[in-house]
N, CA, C and O atoms as a Tripos MOL2 file, in Angstrom:
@<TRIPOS>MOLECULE
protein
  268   267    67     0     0
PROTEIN
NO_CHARGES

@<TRIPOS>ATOM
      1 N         -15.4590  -25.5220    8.0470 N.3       1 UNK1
      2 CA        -16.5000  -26.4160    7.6100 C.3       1 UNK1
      3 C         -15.8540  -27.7330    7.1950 C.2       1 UNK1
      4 O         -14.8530  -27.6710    6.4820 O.2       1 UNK1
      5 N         -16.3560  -28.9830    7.5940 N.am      2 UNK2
      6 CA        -15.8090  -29.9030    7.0940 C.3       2 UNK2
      7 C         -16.5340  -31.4390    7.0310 C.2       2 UNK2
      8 O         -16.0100  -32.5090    7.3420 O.2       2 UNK2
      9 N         -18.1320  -31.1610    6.4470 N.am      3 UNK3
     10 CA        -18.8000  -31.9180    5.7340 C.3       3 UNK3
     11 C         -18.1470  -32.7970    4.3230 C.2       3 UNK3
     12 O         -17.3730  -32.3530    3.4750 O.2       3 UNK3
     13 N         -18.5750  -33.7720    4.3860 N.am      4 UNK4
     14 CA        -17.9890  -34.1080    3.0630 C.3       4 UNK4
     15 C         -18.0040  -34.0210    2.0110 C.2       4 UNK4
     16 O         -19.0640  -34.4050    1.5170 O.2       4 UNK4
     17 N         -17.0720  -33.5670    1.1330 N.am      5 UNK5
     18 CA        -17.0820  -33.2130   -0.2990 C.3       5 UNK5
     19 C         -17.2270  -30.9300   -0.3270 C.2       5 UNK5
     20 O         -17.3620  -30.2010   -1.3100 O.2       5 UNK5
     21 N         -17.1070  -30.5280    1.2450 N.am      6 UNK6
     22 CA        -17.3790  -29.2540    1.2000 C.3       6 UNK6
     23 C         -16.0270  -28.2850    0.2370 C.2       6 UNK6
     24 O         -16.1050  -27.2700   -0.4550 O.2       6 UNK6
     25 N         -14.8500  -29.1870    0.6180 N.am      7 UNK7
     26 CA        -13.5120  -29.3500    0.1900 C.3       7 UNK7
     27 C         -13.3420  -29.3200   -1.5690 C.2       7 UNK7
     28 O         -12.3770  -28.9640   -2.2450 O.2       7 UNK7
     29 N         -14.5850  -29.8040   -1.9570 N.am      8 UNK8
     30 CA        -14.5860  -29.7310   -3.3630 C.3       8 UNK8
     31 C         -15.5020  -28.7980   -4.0330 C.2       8 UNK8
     32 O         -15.1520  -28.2320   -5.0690 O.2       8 UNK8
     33 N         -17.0330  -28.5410   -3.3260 N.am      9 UNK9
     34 CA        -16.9570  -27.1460   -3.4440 C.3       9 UNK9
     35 C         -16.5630  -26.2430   -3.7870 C.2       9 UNK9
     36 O         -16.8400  -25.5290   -4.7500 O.2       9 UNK9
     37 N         -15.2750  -26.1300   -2.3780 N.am     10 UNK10
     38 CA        -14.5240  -24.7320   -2.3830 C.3      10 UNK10
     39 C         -13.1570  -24.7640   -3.6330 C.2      10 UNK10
     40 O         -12.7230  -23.7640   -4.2050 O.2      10 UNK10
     41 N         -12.7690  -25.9000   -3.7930 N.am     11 UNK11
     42 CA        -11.9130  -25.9920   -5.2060 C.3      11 UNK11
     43 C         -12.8300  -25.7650   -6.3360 C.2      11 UNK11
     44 O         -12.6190  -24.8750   -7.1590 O.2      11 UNK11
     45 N         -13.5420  -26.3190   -6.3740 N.am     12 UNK12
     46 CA        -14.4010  -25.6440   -7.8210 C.3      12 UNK12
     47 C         -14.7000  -24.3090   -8.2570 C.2      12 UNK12
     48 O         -14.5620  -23.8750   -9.4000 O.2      12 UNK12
     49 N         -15.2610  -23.4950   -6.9110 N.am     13 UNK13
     50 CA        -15.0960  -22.7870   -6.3090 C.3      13 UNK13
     51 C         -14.0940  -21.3740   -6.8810 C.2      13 UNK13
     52 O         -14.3670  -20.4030   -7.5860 O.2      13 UNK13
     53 N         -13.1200  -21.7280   -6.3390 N.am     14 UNK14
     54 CA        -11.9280  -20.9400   -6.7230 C.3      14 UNK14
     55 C         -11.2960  -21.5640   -7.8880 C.2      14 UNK14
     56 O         -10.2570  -20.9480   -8.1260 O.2      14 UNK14
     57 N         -11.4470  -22.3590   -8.5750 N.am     15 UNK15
     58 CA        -11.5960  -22.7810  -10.0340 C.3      15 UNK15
     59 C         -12.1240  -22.1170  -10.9950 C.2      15 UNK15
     60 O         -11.7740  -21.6560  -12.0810 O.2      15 UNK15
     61 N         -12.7810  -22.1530  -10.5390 N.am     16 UNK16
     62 CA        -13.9610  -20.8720  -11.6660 C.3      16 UNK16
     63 C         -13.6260  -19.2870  -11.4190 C.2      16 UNK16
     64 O         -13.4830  -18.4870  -12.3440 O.2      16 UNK16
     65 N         -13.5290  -18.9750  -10.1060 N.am     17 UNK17
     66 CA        -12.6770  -17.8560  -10.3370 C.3      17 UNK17
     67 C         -11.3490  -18.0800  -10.7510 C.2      17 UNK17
     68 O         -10.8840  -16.9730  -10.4780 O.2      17 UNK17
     69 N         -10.4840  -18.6710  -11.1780 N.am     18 UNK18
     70 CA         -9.3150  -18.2660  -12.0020 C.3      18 UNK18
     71 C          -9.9720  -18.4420  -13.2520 C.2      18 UNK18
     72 O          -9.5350  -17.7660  -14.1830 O.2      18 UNK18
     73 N         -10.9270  -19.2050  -13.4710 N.am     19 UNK19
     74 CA        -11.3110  -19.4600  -15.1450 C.3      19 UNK19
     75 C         -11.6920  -18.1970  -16.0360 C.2      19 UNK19
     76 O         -11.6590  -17.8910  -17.2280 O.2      19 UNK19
     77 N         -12.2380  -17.3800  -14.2970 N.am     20 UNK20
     78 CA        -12.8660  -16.0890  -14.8910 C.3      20 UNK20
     79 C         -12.1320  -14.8380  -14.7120 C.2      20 UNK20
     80 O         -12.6750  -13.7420  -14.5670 O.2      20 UNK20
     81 N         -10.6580  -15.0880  -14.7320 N.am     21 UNK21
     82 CA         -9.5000  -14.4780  -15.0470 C.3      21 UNK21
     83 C          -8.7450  -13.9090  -13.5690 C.2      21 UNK21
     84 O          -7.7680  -13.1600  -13.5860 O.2      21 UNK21
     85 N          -9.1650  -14.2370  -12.7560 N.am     22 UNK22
     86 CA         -8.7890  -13.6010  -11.0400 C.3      22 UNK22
     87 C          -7.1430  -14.6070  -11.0970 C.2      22 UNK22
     88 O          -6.9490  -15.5610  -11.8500 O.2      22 UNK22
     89 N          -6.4190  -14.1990  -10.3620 N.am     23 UNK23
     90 CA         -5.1030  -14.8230   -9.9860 C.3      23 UNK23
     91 C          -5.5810  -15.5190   -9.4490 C.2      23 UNK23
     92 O          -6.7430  -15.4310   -9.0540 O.2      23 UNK23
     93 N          -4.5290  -16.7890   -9.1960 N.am     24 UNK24
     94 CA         -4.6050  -18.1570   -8.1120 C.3      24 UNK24
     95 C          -5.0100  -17.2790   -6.7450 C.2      24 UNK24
     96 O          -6.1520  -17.1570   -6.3000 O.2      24 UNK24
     97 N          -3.5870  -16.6030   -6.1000 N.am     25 UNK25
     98 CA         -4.1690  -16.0590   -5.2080 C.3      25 UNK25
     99 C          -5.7210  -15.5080   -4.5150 C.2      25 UNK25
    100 O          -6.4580  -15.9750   -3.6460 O.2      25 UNK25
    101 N          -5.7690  -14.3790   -5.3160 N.am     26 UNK26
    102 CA         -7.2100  -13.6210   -5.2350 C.3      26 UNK26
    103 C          -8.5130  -14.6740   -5.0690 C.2      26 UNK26
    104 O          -9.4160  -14.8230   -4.2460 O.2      26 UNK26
    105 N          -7.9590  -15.5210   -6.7200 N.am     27 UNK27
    106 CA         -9.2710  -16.7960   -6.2680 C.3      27 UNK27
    107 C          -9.1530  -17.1920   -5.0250 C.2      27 UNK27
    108 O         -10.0780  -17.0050   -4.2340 O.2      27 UNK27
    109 N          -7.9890  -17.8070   -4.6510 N.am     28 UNK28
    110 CA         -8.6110  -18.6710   -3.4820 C.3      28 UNK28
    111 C          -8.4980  -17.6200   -1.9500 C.2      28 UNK28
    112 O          -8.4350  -18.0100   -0.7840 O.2      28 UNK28
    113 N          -8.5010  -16.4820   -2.3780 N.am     29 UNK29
    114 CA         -8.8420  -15.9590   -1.0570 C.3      29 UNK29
    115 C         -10.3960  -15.3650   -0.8990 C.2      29 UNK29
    116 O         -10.9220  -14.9010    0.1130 O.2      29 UNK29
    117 N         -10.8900  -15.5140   -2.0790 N.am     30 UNK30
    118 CA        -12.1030  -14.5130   -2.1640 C.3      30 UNK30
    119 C         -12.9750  -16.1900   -2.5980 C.2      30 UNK30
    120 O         -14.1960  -16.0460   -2.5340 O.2      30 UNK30
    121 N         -12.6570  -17.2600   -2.8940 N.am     31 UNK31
    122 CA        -13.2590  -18.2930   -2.6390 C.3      31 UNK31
    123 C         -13.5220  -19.0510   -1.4150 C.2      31 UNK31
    124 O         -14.5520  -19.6320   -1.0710 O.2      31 UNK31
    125 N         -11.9760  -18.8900   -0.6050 N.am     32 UNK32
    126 CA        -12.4300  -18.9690    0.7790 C.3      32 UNK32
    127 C         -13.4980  -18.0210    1.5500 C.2      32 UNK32
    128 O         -14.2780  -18.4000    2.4240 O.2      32 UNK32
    129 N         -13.3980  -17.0420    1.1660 N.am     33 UNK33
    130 CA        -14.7950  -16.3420    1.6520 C.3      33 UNK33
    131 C         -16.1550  -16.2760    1.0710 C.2      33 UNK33
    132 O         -17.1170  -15.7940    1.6700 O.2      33 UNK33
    133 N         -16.1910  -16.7360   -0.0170 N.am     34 UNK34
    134 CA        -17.2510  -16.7130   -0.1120 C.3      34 UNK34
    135 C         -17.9320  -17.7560    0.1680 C.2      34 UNK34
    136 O         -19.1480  -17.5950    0.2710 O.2      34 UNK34
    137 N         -17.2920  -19.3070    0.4010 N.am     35 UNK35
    138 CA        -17.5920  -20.1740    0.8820 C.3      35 UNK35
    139 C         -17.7100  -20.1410    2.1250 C.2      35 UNK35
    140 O         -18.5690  -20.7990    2.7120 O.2      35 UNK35
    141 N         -17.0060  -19.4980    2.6190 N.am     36 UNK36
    142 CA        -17.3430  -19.5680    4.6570 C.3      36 UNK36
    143 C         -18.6150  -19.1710    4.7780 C.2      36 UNK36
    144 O         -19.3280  -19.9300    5.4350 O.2      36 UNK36
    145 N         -19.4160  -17.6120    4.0700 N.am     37 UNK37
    146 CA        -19.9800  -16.9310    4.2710 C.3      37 UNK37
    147 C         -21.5480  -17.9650    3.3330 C.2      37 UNK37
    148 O         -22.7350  -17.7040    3.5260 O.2      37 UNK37
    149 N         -21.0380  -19.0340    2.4250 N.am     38 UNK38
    150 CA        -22.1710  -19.7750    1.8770 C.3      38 UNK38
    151 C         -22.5610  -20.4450    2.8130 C.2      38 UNK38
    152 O         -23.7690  -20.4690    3.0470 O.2      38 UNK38
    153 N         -21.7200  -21.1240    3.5560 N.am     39 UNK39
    154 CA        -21.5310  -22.3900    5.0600 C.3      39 UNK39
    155 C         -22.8630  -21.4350    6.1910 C.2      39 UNK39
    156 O         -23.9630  -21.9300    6.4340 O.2      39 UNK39
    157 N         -22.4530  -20.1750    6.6800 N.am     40 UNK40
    158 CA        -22.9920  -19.4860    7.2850 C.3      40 UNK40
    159 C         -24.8040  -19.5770    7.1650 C.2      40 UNK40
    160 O         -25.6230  -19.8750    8.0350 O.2      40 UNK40
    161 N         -25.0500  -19.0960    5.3650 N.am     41 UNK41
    162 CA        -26.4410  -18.7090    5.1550 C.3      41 UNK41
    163 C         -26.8550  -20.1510    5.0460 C.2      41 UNK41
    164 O         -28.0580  -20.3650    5.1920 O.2      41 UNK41
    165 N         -26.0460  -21.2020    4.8090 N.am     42 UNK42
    166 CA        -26.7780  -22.3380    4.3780 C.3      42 UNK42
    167 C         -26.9530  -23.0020    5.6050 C.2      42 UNK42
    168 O         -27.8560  -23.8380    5.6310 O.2      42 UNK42
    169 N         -26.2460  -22.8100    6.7040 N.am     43 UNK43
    170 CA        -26.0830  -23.5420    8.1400 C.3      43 UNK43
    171 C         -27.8710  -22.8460    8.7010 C.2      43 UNK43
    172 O         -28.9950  -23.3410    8.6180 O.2      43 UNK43
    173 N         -27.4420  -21.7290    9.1660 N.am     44 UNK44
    174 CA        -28.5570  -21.1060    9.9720 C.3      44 UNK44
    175 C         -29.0550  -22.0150   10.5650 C.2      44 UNK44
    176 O         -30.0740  -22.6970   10.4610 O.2      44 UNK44
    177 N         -27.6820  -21.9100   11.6150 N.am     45 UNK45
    178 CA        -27.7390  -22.8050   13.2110 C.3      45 UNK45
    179 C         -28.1630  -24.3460   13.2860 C.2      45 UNK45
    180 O         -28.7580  -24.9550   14.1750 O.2      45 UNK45
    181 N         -27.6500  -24.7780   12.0320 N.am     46 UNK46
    182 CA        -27.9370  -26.7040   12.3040 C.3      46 UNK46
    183 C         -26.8510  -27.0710   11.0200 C.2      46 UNK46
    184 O         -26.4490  -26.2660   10.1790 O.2      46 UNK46
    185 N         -26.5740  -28.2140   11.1000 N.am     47 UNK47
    186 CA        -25.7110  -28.9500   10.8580 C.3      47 UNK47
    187 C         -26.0020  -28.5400    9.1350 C.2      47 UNK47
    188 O         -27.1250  -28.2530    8.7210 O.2      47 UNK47
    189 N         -24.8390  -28.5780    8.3140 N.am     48 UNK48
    190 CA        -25.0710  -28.8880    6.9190 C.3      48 UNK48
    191 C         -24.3760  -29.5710    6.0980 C.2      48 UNK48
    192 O         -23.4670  -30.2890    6.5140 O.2      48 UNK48
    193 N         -24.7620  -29.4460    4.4020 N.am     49 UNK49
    194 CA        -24.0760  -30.5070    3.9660 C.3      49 UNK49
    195 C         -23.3900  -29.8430    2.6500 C.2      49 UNK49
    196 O         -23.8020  -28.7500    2.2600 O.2      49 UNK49
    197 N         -22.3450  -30.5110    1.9760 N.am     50 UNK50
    198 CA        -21.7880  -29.7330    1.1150 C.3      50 UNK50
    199 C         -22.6030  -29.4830   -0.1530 C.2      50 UNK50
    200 O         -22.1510  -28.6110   -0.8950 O.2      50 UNK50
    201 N         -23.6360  -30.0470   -0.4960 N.am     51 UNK51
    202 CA        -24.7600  -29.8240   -1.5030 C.3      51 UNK51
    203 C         -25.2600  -28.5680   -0.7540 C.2      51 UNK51
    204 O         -25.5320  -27.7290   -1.6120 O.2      51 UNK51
    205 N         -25.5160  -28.0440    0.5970 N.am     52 UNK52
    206 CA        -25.7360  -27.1480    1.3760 C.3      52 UNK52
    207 C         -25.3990  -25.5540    0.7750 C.2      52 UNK52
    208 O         -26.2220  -24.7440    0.3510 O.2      52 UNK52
    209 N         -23.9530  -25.4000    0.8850 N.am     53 UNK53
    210 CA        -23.0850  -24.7460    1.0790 C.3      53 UNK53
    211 C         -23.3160  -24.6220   -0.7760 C.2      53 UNK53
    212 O         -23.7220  -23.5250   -1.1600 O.2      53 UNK53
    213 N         -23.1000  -25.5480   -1.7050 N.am     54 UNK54
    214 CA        -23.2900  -25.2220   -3.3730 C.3      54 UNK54
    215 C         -24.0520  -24.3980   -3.2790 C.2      54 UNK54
    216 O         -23.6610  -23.3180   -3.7220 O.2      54 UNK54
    217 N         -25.3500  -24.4230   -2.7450 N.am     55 UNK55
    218 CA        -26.7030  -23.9170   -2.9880 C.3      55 UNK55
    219 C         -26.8110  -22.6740   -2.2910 C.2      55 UNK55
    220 O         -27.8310  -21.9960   -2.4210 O.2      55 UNK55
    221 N         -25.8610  -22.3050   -1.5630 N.am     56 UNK56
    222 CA        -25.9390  -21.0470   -0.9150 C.3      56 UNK56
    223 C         -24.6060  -20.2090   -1.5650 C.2      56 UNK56
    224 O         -24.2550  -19.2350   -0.8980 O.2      56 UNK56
    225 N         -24.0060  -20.4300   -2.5230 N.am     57 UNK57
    226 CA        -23.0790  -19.8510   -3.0670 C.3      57 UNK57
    227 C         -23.6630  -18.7350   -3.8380 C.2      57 UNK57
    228 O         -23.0240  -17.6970   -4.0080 O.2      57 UNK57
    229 N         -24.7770  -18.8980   -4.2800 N.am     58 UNK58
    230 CA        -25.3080  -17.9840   -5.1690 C.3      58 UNK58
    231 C         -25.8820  -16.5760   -4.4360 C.2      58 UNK58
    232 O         -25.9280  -15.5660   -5.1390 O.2      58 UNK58
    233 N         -26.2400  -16.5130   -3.2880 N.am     59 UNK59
    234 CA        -26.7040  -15.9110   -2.6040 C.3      59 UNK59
    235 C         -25.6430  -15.3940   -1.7110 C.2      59 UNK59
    236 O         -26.1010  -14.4870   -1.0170 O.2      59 UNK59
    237 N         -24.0770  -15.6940   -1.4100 N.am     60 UNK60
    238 CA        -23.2380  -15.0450   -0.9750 C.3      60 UNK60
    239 C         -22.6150  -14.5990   -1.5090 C.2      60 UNK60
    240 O         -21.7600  -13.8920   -0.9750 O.2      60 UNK60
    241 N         -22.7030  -14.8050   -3.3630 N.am     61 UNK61
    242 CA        -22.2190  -14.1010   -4.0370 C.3      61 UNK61
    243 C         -22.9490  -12.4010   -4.0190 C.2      61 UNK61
    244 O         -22.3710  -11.3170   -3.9320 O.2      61 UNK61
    245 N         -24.3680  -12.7050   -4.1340 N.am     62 UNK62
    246 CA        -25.2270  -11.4800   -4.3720 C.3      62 UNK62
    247 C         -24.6290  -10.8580   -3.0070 C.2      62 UNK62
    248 O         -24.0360   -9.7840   -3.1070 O.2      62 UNK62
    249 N         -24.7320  -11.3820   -1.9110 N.am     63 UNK63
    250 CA        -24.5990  -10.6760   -0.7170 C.3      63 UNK63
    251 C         -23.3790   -9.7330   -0.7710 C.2      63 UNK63
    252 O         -23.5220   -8.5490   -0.4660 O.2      63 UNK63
    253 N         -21.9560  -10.3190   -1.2230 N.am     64 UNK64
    254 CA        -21.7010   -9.6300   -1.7210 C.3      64 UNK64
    255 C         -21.1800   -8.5310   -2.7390 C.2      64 UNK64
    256 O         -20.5720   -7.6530   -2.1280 O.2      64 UNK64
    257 N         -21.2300   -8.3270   -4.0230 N.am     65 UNK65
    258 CA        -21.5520   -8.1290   -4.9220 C.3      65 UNK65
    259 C         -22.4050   -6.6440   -4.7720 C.2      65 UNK65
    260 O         -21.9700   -5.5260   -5.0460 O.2      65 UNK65
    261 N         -23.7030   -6.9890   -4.2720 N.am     66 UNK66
    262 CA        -24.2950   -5.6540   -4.1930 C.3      66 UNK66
    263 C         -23.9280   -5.0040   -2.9360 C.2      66 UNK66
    264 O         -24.3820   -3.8610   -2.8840 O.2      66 UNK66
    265 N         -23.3990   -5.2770   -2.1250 N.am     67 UNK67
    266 CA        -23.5140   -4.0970   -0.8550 C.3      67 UNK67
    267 C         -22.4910   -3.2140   -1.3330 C.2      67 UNK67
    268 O         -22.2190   -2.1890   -0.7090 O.2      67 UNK67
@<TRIPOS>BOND
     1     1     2 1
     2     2     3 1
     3     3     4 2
     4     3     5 am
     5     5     6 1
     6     6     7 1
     7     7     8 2
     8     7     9 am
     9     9    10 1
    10    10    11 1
    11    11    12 2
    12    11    13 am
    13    13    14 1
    14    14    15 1
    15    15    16 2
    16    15    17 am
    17    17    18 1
    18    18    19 1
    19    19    20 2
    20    19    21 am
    21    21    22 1
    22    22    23 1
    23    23    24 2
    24    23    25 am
    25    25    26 1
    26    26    27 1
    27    27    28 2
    28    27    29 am
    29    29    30 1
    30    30    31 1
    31    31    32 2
    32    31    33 am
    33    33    34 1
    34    34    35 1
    35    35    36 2
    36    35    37 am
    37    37    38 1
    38    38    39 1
    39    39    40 2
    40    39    41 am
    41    41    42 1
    42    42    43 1
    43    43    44 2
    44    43    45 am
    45    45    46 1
    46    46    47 1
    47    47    48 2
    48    47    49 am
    49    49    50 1
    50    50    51 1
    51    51    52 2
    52    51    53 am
    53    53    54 1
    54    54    55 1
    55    55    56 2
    56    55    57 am
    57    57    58 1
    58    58    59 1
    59    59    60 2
    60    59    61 am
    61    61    62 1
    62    62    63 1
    63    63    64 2
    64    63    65 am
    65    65    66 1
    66    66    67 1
    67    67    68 2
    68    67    69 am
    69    69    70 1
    70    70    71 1
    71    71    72 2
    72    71    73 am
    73    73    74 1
    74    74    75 1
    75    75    76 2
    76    75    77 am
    77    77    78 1
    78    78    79 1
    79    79    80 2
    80    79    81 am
    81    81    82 1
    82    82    83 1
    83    83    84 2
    84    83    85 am
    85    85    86 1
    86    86    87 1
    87    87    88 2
    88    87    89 am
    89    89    90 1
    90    90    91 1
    91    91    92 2
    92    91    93 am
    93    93    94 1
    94    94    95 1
    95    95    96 2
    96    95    97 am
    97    97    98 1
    98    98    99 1
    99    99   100 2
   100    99   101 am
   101   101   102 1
   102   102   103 1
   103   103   104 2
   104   103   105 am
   105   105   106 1
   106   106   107 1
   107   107   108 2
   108   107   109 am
   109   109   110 1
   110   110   111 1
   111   111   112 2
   112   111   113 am
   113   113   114 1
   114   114   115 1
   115   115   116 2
   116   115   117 am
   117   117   118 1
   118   118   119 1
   119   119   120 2
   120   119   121 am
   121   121   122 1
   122   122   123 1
   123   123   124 2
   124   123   125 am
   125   125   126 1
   126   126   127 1
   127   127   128 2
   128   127   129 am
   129   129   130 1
   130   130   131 1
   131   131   132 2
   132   131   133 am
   133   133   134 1
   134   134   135 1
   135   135   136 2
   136   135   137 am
   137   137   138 1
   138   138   139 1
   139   139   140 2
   140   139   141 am
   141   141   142 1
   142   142   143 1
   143   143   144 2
   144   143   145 am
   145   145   146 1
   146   146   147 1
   147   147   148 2
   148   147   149 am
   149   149   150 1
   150   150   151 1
   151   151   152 2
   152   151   153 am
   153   153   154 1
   154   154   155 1
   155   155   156 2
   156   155   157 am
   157   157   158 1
   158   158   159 1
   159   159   160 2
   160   159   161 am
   161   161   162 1
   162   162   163 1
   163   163   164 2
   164   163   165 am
   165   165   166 1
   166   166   167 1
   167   167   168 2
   168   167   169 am
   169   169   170 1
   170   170   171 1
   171   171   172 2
   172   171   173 am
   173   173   174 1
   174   174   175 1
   175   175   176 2
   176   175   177 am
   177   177   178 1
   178   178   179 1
   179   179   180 2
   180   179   181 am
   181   181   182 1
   182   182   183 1
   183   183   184 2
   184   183   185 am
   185   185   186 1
   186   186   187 1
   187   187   188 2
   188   187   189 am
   189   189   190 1
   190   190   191 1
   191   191   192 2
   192   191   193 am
   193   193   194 1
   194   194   195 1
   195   195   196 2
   196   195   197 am
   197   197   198 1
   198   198   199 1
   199   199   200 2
   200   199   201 am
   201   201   202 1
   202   202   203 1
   203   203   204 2
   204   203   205 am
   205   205   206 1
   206   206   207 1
   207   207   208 2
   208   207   209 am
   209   209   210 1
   210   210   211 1
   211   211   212 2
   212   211   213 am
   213   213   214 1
   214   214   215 1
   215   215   216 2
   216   215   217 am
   217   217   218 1
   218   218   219 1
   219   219   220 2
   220   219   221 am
   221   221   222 1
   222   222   223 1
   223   223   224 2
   224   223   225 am
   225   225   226 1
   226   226   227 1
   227   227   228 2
   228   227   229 am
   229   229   230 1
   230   230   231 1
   231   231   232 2
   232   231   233 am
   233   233   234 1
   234   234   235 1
   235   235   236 2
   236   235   237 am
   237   237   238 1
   238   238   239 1
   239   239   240 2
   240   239   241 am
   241   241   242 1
   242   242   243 1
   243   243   244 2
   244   243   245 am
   245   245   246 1
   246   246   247 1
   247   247   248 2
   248   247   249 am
   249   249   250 1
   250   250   251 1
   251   251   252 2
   252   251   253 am
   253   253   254 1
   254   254   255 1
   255   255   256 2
   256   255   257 am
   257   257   258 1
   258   258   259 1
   259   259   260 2
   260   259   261 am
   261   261   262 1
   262   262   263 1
   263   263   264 2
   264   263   265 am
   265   265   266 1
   266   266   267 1
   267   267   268 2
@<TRIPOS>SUBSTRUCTURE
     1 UNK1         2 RESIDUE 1 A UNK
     2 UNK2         6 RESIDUE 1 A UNK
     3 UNK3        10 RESIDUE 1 A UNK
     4 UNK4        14 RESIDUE 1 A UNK
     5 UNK5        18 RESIDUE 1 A UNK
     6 UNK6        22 RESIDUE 1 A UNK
     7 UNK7        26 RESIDUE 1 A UNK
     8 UNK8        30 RESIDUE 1 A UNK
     9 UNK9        34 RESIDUE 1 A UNK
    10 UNK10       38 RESIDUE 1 A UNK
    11 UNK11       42 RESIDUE 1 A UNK
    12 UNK12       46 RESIDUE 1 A UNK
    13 UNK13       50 RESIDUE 1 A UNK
    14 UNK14       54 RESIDUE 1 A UNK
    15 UNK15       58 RESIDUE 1 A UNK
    16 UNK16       62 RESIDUE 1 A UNK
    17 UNK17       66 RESIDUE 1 A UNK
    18 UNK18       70 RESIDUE 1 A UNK
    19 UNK19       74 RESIDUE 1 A UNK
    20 UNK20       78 RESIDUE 1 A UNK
    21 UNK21       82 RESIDUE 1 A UNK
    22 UNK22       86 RESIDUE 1 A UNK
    23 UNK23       90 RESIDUE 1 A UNK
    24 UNK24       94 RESIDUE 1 A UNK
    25 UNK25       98 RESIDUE 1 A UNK
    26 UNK26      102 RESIDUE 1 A UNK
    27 UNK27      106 RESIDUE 1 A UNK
    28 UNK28      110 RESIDUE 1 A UNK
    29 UNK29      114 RESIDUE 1 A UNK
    30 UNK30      118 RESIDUE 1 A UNK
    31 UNK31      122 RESIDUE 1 A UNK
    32 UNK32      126 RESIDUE 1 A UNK
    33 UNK33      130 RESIDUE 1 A UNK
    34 UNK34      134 RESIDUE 1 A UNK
    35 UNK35      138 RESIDUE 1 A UNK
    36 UNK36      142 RESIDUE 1 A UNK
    37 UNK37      146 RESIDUE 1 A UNK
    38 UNK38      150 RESIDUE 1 A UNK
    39 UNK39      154 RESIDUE 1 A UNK
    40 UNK40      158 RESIDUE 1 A UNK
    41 UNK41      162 RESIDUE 1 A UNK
    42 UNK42      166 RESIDUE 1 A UNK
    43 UNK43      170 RESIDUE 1 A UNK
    44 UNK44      174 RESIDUE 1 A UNK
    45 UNK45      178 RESIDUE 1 A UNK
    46 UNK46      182 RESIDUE 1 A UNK
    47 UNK47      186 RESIDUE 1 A UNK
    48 UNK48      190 RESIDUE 1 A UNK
    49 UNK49      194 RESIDUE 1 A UNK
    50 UNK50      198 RESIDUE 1 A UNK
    51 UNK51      202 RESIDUE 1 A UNK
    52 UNK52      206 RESIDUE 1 A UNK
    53 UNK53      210 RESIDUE 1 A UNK
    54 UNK54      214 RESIDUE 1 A UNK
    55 UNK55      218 RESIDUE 1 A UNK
    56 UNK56      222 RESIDUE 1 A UNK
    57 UNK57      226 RESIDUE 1 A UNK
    58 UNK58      230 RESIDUE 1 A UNK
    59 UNK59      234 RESIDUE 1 A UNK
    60 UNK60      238 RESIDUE 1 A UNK
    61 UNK61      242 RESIDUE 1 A UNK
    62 UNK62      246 RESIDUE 1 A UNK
    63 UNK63      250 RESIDUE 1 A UNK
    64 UNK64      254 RESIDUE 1 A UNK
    65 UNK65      258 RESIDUE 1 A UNK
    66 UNK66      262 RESIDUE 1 A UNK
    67 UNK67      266 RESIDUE 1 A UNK
């Protein structure tokens, strides 16, 4: 993904997971996914934007989380 500002997002992102005690690592591997997978629900097949991708974070969290 590489809308602008999507890049900051995904640092905030995995920011907050270390804040919320995860290793650097872990954060930013499980931030990279959960951001790809926000990009995904927030895209649904047309172009998006990184306000996009914020707004679908919450919902790829649930996605997964509960399965």
């Amino acid at each position: 993904m590489a809308p602008a500002g999507s890049g900051d997002v995904l640092s905030g992102l995995a920011g907050s997971l270390v804040a919320a005690g995860l290793s650097a690592w872990d954060a930013g591997s499980v931030g990279a996914y959960l951001h790809g997978l926000a990009g995904r629900f927030a895209a649904d097949g047309a172009p998006v934007g990184a306000h996009d991708v914020a707004d679908a974070i919450r919902r790829a969290w649930r996605d997964v989380y509960l399965d």
